[in-house]
Backbone bond lengths (Angstrom), bond angles and torsions (degrees), N, CA, C in turn:
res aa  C-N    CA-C-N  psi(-1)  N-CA   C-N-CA  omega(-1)  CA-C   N-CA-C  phi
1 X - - - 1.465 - - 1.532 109.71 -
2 X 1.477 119.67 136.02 1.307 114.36 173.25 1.328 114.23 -51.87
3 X 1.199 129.75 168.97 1.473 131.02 -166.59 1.418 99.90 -101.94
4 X 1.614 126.40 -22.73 1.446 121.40 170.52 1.446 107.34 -62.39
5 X 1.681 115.28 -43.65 1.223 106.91 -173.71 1.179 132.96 -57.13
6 X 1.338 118.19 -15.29 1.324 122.30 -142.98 1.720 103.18 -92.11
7 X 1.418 124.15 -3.30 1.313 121.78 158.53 1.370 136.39 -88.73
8 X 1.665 97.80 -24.68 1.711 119.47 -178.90 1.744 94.58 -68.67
9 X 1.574 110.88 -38.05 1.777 108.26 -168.98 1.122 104.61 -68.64
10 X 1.251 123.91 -46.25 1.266 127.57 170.02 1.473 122.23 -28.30
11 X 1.465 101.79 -84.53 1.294 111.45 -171.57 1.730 114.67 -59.39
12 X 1.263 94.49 -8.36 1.801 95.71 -179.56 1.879 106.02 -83.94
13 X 1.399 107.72 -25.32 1.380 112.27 178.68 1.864 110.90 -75.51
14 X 1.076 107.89 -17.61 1.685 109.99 -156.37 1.405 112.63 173.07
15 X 0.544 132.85 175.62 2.060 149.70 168.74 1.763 99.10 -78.79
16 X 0.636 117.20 142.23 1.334 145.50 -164.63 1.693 104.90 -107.32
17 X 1.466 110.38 112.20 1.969 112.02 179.86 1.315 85.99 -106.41
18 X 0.747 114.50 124.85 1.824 147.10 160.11 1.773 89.67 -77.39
19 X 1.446 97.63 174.49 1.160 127.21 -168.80 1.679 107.93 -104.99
20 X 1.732 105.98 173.09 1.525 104.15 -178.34 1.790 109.33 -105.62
21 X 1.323 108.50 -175.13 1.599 107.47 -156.73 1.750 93.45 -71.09
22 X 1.540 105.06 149.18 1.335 107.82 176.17 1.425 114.84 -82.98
23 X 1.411 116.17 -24.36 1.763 98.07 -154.67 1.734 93.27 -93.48
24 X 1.565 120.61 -28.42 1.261 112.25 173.96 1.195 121.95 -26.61
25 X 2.116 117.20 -61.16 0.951 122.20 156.90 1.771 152.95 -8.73
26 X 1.638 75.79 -81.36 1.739 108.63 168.59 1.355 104.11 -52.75
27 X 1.743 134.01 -52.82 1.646 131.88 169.62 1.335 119.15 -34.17
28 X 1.546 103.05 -31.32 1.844 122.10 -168.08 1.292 103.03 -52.04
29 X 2.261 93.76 -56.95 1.338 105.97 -148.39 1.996 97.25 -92.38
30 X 0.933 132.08 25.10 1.565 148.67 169.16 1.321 123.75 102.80
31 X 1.484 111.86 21.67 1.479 96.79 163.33 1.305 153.90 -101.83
32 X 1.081 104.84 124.89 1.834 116.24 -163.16 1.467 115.73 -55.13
33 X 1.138 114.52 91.77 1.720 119.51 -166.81 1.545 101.41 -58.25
34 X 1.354 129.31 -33.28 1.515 122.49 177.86 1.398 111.08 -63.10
35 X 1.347 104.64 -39.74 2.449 105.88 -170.45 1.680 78.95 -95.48
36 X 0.838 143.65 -15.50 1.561 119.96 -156.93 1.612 124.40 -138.57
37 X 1.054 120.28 140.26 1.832 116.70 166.74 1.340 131.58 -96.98
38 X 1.209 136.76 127.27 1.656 144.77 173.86 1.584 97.72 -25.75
39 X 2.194 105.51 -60.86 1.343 66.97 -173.26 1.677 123.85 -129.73
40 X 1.903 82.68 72.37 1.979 92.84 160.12 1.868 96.41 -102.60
41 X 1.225 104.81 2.95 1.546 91.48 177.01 1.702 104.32 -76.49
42 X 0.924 89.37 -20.84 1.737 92.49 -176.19 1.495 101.58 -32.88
43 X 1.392 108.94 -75.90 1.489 110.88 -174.55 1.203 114.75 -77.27
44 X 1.520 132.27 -41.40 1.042 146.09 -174.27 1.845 116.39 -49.52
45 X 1.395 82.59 -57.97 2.034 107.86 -177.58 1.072 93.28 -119.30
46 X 1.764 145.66 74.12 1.551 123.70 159.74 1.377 101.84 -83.97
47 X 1.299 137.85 -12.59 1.509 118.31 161.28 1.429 124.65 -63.11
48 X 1.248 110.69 -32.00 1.576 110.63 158.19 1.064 121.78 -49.86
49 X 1.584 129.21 -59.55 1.163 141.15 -148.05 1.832 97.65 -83.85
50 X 1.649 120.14 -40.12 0.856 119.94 178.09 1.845 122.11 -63.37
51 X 1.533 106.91 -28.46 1.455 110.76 154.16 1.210 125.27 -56.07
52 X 0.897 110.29 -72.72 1.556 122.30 179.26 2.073 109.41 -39.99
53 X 1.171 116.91 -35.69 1.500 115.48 167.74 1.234 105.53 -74.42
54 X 1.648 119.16 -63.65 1.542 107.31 174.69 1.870 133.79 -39.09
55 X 1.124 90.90 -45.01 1.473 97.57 160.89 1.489 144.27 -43.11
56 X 1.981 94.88 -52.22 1.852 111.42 151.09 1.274 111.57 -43.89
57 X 2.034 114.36 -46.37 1.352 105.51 -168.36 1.584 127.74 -72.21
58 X 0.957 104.81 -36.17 1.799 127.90 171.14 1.523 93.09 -56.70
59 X 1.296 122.92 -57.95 1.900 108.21 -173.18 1.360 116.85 -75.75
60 X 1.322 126.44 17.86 1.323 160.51 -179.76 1.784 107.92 62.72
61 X 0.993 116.80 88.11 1.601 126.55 173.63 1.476 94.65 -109.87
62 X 1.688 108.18 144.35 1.624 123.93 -144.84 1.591 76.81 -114.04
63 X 1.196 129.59 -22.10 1.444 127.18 -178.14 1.174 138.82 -178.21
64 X 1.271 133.25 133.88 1.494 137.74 -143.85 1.928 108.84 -94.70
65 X 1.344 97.34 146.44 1.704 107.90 176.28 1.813 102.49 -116.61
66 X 1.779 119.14 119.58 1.120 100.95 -167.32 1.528 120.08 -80.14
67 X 0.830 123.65 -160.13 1.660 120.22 -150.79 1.961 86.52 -107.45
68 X 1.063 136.67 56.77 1.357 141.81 -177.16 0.969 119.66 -128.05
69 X 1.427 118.79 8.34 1.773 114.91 166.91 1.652 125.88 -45.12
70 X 0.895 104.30 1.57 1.893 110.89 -156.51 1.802 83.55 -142.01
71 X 1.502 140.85 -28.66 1.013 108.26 -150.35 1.946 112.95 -101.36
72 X 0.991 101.55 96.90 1.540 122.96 172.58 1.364 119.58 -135.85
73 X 1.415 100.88 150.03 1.635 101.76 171.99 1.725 132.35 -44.31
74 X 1.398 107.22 -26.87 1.123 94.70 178.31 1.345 127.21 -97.94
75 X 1.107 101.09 -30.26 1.607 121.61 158.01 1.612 118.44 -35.01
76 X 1.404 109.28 -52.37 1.572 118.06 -143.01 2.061 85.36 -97.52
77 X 1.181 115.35 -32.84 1.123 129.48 -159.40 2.289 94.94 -61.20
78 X 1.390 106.24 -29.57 1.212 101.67 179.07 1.865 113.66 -58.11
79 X 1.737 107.06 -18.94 1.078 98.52 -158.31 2.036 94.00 -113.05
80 X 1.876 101.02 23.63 1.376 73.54 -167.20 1.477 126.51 126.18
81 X 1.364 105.19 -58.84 1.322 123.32 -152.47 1.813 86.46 -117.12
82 X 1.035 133.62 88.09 1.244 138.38 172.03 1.420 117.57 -97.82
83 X 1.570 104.74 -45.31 1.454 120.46 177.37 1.774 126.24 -93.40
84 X 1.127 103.14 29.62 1.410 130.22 157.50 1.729 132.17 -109.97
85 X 1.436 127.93 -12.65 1.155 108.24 149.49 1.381 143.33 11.62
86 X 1.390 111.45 -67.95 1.530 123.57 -136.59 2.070 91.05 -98.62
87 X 1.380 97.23 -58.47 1.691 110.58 155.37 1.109 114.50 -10.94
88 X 1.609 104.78 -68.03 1.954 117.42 -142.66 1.700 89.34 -83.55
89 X 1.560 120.08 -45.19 1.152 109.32 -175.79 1.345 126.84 -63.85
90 X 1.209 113.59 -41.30 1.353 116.56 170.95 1.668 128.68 -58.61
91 X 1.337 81.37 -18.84 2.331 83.88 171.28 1.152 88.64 -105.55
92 X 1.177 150.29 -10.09 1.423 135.23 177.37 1.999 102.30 -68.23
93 X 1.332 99.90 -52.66 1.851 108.16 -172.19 1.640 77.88 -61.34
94 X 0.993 138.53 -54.41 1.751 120.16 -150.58 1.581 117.34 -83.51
95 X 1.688 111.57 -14.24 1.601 124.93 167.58 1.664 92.56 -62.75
96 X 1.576 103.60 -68.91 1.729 104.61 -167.62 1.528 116.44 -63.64
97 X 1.258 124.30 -26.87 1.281 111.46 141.73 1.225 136.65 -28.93
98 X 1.907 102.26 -70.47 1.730 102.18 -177.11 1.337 112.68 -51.83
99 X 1.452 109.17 -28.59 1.754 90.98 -163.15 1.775 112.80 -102.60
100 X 1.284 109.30 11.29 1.332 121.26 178.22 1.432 112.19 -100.75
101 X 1.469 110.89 -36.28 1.395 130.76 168.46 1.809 112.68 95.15
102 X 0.904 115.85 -152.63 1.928 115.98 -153.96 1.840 94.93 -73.41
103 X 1.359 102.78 -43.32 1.763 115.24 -151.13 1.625 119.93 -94.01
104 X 1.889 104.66 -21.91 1.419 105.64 -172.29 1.783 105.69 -90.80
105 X 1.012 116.88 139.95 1.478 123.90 -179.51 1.491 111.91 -44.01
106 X 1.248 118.97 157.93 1.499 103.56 169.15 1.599 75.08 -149.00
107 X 1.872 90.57 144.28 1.729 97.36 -178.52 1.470 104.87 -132.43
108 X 1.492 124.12 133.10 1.564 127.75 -165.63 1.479 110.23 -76.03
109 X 1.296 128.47 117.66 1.103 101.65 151.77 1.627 138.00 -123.36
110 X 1.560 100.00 165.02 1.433 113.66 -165.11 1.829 109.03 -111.11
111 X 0.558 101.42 142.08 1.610 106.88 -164.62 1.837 99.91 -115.15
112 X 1.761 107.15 169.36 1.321 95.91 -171.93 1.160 160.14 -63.14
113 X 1.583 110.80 -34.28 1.164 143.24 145.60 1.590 112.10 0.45
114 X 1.640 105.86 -55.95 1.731 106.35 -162.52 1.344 89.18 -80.13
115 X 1.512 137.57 -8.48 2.111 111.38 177.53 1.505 129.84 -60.98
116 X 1.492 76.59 -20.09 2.033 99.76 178.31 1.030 107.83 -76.75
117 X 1.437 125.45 -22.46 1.721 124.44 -164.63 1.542 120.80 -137.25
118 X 1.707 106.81 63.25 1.340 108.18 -162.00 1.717 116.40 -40.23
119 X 1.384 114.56 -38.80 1.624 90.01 -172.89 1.640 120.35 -82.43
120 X 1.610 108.72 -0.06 1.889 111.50 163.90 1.704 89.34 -74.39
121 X 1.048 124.13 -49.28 1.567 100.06 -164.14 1.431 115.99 -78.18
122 X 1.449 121.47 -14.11 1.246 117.42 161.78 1.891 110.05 -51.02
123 X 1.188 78.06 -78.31 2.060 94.17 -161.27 1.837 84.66 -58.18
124 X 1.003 135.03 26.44 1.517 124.26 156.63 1.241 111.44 -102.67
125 X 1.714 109.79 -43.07 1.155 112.10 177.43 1.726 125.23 -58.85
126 X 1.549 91.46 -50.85 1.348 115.61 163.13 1.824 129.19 -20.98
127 X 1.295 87.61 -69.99 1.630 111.09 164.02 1.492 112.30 -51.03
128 X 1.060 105.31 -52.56 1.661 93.86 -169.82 1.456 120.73 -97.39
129 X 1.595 110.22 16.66 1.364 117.95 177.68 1.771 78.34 -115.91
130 X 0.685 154.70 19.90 1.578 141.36 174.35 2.021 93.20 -149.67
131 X 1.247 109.46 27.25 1.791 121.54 157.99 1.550 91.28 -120.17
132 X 1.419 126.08 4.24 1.646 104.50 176.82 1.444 107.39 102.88
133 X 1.386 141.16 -6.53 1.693 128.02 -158.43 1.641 108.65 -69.08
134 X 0.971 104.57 166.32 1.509 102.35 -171.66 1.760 95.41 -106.05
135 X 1.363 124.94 -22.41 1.455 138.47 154.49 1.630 129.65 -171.65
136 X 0.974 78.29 173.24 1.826 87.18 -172.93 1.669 113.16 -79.64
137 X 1.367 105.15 152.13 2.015 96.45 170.81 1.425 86.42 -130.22
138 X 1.338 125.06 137.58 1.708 144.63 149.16 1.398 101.93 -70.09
139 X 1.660 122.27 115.11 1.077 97.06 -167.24 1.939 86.93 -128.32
140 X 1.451 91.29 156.13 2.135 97.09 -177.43 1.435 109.29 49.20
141 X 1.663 124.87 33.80 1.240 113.02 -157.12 1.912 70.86 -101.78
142 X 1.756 105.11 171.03 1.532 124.62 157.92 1.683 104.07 -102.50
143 X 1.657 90.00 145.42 1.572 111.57 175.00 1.893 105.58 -22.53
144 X 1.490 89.85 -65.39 1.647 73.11 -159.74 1.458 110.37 -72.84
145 X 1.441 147.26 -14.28 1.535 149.49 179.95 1.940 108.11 -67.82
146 X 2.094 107.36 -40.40 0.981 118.60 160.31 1.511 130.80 -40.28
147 X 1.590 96.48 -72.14 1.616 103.41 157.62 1.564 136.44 -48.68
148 X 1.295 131.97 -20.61 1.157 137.40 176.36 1.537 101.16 -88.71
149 X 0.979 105.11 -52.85 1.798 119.48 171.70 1.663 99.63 -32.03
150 X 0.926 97.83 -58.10 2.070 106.60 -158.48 1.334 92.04 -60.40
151 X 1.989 115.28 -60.68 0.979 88.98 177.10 1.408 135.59 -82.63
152 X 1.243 135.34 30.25 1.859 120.75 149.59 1.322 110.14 -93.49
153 X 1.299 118.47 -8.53 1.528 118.89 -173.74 1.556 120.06 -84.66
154 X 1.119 102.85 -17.83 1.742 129.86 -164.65 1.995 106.41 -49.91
155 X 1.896 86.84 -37.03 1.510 85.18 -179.47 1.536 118.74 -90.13
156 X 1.479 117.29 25.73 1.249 104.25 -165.15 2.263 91.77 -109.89
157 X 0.833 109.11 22.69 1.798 117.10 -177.50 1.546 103.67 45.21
158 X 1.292 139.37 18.75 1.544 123.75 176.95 1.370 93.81 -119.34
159 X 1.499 95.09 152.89 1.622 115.91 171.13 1.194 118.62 -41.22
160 X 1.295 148.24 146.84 1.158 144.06 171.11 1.711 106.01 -130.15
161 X 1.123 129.82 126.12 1.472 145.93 -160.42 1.617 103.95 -125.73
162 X 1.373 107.07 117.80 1.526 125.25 -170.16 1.680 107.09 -87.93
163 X 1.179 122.17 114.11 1.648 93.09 170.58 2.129 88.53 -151.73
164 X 1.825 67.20 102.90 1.902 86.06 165.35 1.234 132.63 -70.57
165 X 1.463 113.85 158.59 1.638 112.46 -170.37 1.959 100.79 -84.83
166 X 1.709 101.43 -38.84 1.194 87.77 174.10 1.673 106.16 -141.26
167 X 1.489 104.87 164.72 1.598 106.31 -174.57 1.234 84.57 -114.92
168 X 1.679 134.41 127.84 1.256 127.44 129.68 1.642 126.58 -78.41
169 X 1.340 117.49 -160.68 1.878 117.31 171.41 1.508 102.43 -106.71
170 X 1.603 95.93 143.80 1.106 120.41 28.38 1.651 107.71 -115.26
171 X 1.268 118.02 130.83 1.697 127.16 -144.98 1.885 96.39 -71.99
172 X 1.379 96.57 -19.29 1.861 89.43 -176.89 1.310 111.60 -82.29
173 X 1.617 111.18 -50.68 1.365 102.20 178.43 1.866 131.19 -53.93
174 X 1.308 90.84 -32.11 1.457 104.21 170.47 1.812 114.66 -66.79
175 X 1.286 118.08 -18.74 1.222 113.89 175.94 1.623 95.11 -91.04
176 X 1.319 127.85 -61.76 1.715 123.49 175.57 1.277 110.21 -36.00
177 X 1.353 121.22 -23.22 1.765 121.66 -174.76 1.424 109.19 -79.13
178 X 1.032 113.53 -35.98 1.661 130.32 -176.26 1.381 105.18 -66.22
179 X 1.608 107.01 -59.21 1.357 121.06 -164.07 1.480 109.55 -61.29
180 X 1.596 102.11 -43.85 1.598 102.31 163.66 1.342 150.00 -55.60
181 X 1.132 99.83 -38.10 1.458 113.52 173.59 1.946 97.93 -86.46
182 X 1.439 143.63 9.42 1.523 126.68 159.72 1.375 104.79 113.49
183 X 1.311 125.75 19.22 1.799 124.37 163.09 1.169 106.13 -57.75
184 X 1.610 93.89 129.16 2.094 84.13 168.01 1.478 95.95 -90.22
185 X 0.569 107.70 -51.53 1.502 94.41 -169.38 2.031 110.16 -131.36
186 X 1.430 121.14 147.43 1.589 122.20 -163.09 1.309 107.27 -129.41
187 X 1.178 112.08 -176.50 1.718 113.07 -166.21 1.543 104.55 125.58
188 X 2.039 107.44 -166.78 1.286 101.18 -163.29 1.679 109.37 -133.75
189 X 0.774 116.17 151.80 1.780 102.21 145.94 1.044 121.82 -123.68
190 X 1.847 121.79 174.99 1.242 109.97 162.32 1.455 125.56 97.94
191 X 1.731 107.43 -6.88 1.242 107.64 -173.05 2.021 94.94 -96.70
192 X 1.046 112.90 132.51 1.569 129.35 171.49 1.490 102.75 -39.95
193 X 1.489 103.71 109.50 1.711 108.30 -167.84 0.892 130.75 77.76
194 X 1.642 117.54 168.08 1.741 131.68 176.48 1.439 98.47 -103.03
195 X 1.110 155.61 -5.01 1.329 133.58 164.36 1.367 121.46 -76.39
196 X 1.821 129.44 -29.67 0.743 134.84 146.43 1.548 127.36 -22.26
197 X 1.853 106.68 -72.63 1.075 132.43 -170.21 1.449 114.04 -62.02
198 X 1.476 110.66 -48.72 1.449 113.56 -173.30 2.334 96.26 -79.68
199 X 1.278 120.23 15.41 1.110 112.76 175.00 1.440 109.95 -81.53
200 X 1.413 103.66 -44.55 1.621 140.37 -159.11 1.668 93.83 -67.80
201 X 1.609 100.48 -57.48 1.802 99.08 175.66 1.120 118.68 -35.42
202 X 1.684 116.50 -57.31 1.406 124.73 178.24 1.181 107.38 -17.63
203 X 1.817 95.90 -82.00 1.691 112.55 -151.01 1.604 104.93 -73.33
204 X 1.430 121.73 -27.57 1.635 97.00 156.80 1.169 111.36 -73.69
205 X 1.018 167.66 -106.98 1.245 163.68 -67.26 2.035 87.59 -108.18
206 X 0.999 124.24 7.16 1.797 129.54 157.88 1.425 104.67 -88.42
207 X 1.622 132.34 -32.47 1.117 135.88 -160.68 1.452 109.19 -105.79
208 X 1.348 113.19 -14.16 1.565 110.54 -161.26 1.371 121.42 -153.86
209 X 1.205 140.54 138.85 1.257 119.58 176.52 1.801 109.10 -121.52
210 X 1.818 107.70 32.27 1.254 115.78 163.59 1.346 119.41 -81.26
211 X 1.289 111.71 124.42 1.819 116.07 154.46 1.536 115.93 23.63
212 X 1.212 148.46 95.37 0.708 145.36 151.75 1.637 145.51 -78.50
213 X 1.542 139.44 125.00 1.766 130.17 -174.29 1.196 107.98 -129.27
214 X 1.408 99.80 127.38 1.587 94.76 -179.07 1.908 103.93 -135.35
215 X 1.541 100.10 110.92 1.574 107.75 175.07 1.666 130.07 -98.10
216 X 1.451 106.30 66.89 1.467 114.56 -168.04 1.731 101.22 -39.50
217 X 1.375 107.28 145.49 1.450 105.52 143.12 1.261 140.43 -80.84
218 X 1.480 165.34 121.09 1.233 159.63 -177.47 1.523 116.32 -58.32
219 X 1.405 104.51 -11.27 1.701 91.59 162.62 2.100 98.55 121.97
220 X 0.880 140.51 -147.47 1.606 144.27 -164.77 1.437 95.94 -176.37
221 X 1.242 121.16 139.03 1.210 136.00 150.15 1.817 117.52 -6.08
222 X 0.804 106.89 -47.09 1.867 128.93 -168.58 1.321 93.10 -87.52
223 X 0.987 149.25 -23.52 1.540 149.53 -163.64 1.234 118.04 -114.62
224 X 1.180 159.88 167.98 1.193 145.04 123.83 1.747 125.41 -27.76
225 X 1.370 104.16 133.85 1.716 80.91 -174.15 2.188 82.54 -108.48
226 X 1.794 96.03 159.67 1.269 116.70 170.87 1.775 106.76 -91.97
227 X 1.979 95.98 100.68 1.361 99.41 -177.35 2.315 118.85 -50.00
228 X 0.862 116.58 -172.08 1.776 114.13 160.75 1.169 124.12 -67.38
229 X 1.356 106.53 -21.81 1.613 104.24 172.80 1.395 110.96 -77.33
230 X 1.115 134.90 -33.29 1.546 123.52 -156.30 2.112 89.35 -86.01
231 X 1.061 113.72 -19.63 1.420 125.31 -178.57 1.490 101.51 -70.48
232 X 1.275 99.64 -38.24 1.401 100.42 176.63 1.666 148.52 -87.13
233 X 1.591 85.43 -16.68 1.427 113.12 155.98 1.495 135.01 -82.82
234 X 1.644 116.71 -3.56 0.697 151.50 -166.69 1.431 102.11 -91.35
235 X 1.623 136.37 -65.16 1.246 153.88 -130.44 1.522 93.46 -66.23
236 X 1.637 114.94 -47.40 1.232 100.48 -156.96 1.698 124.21 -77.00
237 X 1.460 89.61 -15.26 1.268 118.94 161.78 1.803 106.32 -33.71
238 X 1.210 88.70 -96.51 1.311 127.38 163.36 1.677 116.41 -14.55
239 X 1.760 106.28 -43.86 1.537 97.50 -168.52 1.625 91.50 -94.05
240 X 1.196 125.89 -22.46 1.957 128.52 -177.37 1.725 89.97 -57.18
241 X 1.680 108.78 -50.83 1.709 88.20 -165.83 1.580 115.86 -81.85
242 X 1.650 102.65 16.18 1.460 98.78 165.96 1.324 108.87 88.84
243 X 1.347 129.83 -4.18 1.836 133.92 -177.93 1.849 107.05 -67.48
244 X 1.023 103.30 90.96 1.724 124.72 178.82 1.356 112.36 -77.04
245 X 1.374 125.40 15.09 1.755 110.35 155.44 1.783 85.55 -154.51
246 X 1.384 109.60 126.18 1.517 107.59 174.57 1.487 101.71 -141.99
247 X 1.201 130.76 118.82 1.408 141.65 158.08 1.547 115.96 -137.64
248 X 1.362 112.50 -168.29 1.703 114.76 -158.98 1.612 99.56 -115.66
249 X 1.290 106.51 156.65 1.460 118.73 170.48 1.453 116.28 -110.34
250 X 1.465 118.16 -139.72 1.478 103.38 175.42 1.079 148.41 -45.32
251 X 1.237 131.59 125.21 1.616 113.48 -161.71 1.714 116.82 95.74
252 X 0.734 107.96 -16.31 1.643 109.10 170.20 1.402 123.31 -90.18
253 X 1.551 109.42 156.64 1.464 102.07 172.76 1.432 107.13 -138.72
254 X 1.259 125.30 -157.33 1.556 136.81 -168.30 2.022 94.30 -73.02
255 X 1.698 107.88 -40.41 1.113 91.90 155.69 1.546 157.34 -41.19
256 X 1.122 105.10 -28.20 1.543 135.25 171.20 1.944 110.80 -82.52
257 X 1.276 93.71 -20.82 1.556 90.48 -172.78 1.686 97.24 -94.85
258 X 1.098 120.15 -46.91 1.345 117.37 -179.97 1.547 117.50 -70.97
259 X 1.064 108.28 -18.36 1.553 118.10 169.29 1.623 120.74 -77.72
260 X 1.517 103.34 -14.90 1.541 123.07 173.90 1.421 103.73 -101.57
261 X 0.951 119.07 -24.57 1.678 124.61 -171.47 1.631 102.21 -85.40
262 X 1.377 139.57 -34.69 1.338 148.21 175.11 1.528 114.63 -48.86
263 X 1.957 89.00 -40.07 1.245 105.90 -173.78 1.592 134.51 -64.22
264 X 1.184 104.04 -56.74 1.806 117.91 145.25 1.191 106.50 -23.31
265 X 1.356 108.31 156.62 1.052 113.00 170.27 1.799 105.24 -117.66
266 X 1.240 100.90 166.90 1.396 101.44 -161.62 1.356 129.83 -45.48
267 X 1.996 97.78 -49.34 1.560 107.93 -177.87 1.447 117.92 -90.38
268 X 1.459 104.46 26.45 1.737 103.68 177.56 2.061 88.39 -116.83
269 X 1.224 118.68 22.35 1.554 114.63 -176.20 1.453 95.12 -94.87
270 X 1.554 98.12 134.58 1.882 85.08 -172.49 2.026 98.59 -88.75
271 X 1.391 118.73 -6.48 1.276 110.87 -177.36 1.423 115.80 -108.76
272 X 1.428 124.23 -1.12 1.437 155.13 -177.42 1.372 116.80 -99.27
């Protein structure tokens, strides 16, 4: 199967469970988010990183996001490692590969940082469309960093998936803006909770009947966190308004994915 295809089949079989936040994890297993990045574990710790995907997969996640939110030149360069990019991403698509296996999508992501700096987000993109991804996710990016994004990305032929930190108004035009410039699919992550998130579904899914992803966060230490159940009470919500890739962001774990995975029902599982 082409490797573009392999998300469109997907989502045509069922809704699509994404996976839970990586670096939460990685903090578990000792890393010091002040000296360190999620993703220098790539090379550094890929047995970590390769757990932590296997784990999504066992709680049944339909498809993997690679561990590259952080990994760009300018980003990585605070710690040093500036001229590694291209490296880290490319074993990152081939970790989430191994542990997703030949058929489940694996989608890169790029975080905000690179909209400011078209040629880190090139050679990011670059890398992880030549590590194999089946597409890209913009992830916590704003409307306008999104839009500029799409367009340098336009020439690379993979999907590119928008999911903002915040939507202001007017909430339609900002989805027609997306849609215009080549989102496959829009939505958010990152916002503290599923009541938030499943609000946001609403009011897109009034404006649009494009692809929709929505990656709640479970909350921070300081906050209340949203245990797996309320994630899970949530889903069905979620699959009536038609939202075809839903997994968790900060604060989540494999718990949250299998607690979303219960939720489905069997014959809407595109790997089940």
């Amino acid at each position: 199967m082409p490797a573009t295809d392999r998300l469109r089949q997907a989502l045509d079989r069922g809704p699509v469970l994404l996976d839970a936040a990586m670096g939460t994890r990685l903090i578990a297993r000792g890393l010091d988010i002040d000296r360190d990045d999620p993703a220098l574990w790539t090379v550094d710790r890929p047995e970590a990183v390769l757990d932590v995907h296997r784990l999504d997969i066992e709680a049944g996640a339909d498809a993997l996001l690679t561990n590259t939110f952080g990994a760009n030149a300018n980003w990585l360069s605070r710690f040093g490692r500036g001229d590694e990019p291209a490296a880290i991403n490319r074993r990152a698509a081939a970790l989430a590969r191994r542990a997703g296996g030949p058929d489940r999508p694996v989608i890169g992501s790029i975080g905000p940082i690179t909209a400011d700096h078209p040629e880190a987000l090139l050679e990011q993109a670059r890398a992880l469309a030549e590590g194999g991804t089946d597409a890209l996710i913009l992830e916590t990016h704003r409307l306008e960093q999104a839009v500029g994004s799409l367009r340098r990305l336009g020439g690379l032929r993979l999907p590119v998936l928008v999911s903002l930190f915040a939507w202001t108004e007017p909430i339609g035009d900002i989805a027609r803006s997306l849609i215009a410039e080549g989102a496959f699919a829009i939505g958010a992550n990152c916002q503290t909770g599923m009541a938030p998130a499943l609000a946001l579904a609403r009011r897109l899914r009034a404006v649009t009947d494009h692809p929709l992803i929505l990656k709640p966060s479970a909350g921070v230490p300081t906050f209340p966190l949203d245990p797996p159940e309320v994630f899970e009470a949530a889903v069905p919500e979620l699959l009536a308004l038609g939202v075809g890739l839903i997994g968790g962001c900060c604060g989540t774990t494999e718990a949250h994915v299998a607690a979303m995975r219960r939720a489905i029902p069997a014959d809407r599982a595109p790997w089940r």
